[in-house]
N, CA and C atoms as a LAMMPS dump frame, in Angstrom:
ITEM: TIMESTEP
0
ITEM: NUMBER OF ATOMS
270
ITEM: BOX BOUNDS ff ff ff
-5.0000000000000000e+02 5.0000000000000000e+02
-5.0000000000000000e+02 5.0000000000000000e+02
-5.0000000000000000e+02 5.0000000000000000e+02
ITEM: ATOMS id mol type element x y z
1 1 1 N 247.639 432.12 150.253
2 1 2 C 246.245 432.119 149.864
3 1 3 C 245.923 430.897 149.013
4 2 1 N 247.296 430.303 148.137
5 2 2 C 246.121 428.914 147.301
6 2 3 C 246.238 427.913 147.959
7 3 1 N 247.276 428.093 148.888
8 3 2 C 247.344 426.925 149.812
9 3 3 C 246.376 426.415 150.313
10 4 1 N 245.484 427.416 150.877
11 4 2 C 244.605 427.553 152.121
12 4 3 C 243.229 427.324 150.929
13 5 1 N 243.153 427.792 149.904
14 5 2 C 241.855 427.444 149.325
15 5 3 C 242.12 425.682 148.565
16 6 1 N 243.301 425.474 147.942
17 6 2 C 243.427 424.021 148.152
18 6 3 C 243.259 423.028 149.16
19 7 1 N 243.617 423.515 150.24
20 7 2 C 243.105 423.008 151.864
21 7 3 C 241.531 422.852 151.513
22 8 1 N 241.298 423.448 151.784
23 8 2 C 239.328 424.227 151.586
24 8 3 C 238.862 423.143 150.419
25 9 1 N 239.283 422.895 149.422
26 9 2 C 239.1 422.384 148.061
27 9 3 C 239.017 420.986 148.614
28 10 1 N 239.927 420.507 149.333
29 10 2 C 240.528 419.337 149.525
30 10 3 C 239.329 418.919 150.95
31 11 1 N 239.497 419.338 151.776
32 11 2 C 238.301 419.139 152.784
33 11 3 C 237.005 419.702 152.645
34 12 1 N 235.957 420.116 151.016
35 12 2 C 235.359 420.222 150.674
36 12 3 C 235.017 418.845 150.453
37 13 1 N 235.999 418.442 148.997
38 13 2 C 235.739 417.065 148.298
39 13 3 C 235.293 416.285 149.041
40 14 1 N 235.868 415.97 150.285
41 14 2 C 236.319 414.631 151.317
42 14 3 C 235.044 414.727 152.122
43 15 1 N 234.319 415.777 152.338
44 15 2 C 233.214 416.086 153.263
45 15 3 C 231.714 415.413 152.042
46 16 1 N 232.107 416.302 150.935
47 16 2 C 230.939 415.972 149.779
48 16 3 C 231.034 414.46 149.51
49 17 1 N 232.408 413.82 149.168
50 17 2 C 232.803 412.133 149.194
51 17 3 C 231.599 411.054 150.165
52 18 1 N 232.188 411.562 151.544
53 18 2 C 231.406 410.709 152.409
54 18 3 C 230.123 411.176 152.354
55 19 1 N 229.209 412.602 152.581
56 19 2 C 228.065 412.559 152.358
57 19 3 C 227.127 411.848 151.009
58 20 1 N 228.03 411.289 150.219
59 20 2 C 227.527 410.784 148.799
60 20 3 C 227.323 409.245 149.583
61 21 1 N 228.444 408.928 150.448
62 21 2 C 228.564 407.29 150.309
63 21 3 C 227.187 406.998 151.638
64 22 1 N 227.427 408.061 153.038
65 22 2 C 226.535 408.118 153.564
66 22 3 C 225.04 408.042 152.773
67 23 1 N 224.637 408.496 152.429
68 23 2 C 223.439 408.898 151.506
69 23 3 C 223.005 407.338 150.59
70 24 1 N 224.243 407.103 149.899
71 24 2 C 223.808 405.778 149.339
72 24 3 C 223.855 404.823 150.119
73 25 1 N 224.174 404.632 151.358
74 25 2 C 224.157 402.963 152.287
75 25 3 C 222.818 403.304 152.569
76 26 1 N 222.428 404.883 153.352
77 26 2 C 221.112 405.213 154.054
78 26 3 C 220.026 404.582 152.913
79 27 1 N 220.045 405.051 151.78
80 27 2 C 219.408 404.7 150.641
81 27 3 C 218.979 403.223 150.394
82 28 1 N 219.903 402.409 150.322
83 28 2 C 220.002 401.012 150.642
84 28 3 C 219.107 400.046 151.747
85 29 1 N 219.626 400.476 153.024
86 29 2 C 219.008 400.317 154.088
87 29 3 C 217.369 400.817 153.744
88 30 1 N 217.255 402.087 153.229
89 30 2 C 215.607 402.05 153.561
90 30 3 C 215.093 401.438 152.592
91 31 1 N 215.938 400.771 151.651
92 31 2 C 215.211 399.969 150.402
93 31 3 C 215.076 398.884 150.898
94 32 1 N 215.964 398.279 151.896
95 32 2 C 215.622 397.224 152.513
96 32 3 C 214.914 397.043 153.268
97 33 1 N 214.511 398.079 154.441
98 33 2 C 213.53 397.99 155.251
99 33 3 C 211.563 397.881 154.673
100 34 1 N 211.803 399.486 153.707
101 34 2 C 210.738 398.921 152.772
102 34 3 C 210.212 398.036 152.316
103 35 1 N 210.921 396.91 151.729
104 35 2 C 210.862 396.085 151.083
105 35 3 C 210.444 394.933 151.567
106 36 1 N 211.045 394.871 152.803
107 36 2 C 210.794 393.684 153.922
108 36 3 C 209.012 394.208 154.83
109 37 1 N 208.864 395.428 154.352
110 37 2 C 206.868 395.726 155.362
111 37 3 C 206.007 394.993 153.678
112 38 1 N 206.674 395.814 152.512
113 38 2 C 206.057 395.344 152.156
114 38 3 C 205.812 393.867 151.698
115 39 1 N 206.99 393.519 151.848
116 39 2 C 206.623 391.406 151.421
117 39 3 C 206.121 390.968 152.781
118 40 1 N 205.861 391.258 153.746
119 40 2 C 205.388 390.748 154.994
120 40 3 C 203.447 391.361 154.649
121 41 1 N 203.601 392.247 153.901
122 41 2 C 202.182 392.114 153.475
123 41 3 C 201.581 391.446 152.189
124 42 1 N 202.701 390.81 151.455
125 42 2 C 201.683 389.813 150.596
126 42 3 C 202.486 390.284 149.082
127 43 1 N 203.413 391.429 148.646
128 43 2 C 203.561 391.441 147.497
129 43 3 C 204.625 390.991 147.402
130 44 1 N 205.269 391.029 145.982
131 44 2 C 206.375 390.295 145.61
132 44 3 C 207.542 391.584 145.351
133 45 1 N 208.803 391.592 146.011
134 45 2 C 209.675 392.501 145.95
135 45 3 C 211.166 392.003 145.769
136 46 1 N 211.588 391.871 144.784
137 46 2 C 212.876 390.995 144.569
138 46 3 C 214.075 391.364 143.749
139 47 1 N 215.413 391.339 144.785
140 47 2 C 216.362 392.755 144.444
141 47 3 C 215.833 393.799 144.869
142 48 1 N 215.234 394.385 145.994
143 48 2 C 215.26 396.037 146.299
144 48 3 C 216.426 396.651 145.827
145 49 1 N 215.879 398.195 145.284
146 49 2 C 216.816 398.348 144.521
147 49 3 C 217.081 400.18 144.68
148 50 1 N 216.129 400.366 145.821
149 50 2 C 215.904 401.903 145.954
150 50 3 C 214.644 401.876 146.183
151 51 1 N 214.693 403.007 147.757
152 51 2 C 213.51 403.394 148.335
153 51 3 C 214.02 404.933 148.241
154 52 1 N 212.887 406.103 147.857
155 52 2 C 212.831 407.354 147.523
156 52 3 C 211.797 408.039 147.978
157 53 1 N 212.275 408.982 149.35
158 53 2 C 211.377 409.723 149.957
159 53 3 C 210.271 410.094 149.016
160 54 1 N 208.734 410.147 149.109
161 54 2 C 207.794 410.453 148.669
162 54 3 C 206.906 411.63 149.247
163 55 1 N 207.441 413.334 149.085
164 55 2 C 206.767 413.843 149.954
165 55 3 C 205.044 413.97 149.463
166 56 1 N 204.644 413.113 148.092
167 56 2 C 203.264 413.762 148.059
168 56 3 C 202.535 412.916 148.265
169 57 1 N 203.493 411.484 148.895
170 57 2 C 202.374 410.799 149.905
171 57 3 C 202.69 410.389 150.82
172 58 1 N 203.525 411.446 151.957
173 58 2 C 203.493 411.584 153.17
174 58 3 C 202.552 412.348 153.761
175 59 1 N 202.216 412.084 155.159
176 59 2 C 201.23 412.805 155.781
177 59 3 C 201.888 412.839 157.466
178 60 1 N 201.33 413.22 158.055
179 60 2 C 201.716 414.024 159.386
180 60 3 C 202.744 412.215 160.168
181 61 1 N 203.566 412.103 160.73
182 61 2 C 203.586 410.926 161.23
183 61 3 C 203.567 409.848 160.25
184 62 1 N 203.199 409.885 158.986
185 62 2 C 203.148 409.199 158.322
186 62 3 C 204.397 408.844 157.23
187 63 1 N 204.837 408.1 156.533
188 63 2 C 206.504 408.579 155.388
189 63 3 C 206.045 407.26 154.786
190 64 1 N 206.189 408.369 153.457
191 64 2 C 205.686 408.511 152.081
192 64 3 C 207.31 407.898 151.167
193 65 1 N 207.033 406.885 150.226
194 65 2 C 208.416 405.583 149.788
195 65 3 C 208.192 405.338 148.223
196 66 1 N 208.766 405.493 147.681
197 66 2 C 208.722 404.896 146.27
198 66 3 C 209.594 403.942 146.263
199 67 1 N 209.467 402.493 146.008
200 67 2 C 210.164 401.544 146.547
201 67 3 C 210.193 401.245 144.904
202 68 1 N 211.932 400.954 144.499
203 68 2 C 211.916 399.845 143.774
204 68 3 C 212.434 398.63 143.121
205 69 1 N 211.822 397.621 142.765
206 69 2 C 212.558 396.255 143.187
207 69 3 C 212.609 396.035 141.364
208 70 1 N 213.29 394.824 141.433
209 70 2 C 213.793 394.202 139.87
210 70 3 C 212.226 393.66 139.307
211 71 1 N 211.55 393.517 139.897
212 71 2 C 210.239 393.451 139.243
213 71 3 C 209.009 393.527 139.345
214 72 1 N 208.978 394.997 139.801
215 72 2 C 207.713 396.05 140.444
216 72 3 C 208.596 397.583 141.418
217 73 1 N 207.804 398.592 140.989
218 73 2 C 207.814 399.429 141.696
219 73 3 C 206.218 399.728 142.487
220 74 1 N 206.596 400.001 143.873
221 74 2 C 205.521 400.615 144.807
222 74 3 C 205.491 401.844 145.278
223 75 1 N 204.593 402.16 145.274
224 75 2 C 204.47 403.443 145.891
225 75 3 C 203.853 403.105 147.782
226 76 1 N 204.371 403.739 148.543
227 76 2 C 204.242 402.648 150.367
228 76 3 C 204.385 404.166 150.804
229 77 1 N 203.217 403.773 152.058
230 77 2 C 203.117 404.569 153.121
231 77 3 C 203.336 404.114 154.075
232 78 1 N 203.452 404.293 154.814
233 78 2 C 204.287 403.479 156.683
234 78 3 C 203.975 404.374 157.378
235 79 1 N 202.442 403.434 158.023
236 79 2 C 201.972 404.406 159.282
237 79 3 C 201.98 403.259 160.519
238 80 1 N 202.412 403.618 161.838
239 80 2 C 203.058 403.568 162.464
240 80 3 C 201.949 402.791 163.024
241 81 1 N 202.363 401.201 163.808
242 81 2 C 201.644 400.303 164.306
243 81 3 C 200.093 399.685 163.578
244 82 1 N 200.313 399.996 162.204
245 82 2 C 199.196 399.727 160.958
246 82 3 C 200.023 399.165 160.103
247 83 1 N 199.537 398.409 159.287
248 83 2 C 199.914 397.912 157.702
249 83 3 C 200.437 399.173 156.952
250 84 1 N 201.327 399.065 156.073
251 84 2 C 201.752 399.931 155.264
252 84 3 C 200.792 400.264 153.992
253 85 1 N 200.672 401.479 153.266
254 85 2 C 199.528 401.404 152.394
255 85 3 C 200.211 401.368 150.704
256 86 1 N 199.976 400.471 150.379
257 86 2 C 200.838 399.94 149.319
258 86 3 C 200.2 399.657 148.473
259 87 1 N 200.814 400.768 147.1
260 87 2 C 200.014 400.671 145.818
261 87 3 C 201.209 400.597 144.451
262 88 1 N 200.873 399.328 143.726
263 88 2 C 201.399 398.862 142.906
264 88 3 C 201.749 399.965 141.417
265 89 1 N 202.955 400.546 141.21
266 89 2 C 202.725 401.374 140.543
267 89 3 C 203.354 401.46 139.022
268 90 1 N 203.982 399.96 138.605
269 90 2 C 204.641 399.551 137.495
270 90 3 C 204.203 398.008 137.489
């Protein structure tokens, strides 16, 4: 029996491990993608540093971003074949 819950313990950790590292590259990546709609529309975003699902300004089709860079945070909406709606929030 502790064998088997050390087993369990052990391929717990290793499962929770990679979902942490998964989670932070994904994290990364959408800070980068963010970052790149919004400087293609005109603001200044430098060092992205974290993009953070925003569900209270998402809308249907729409995804809702708290983007933030070494000197400004945004708040970005990304609607699909439109400009992103991007409001300066630091």
């Amino acid at each position: 029996m502790g064998r088997m819950l050390a087993l369990f313990l052990t391929i717990a950790l290793g499962v929770v491990s990679l979902s942490t590292a998964a989670l932070a590259q994904a994290s990364d990546e959408a800070a980068d993608l963010v970052a790149t709609q919004v400087r293609e529309q005109g603001y200044d975003c430098s060092e992205p540093s974290e993009a953070t699902p925003d569900p209270d300004n998402s809308e249907v089709g729409e995804r809702g971003w708290i983007l933030t860079c070494a000197n400004a945070s945004y708040r970005v909406r990304l609607i699909p074949d439109m400009a992103a709606k991007v409001e300066l929030i630091d």
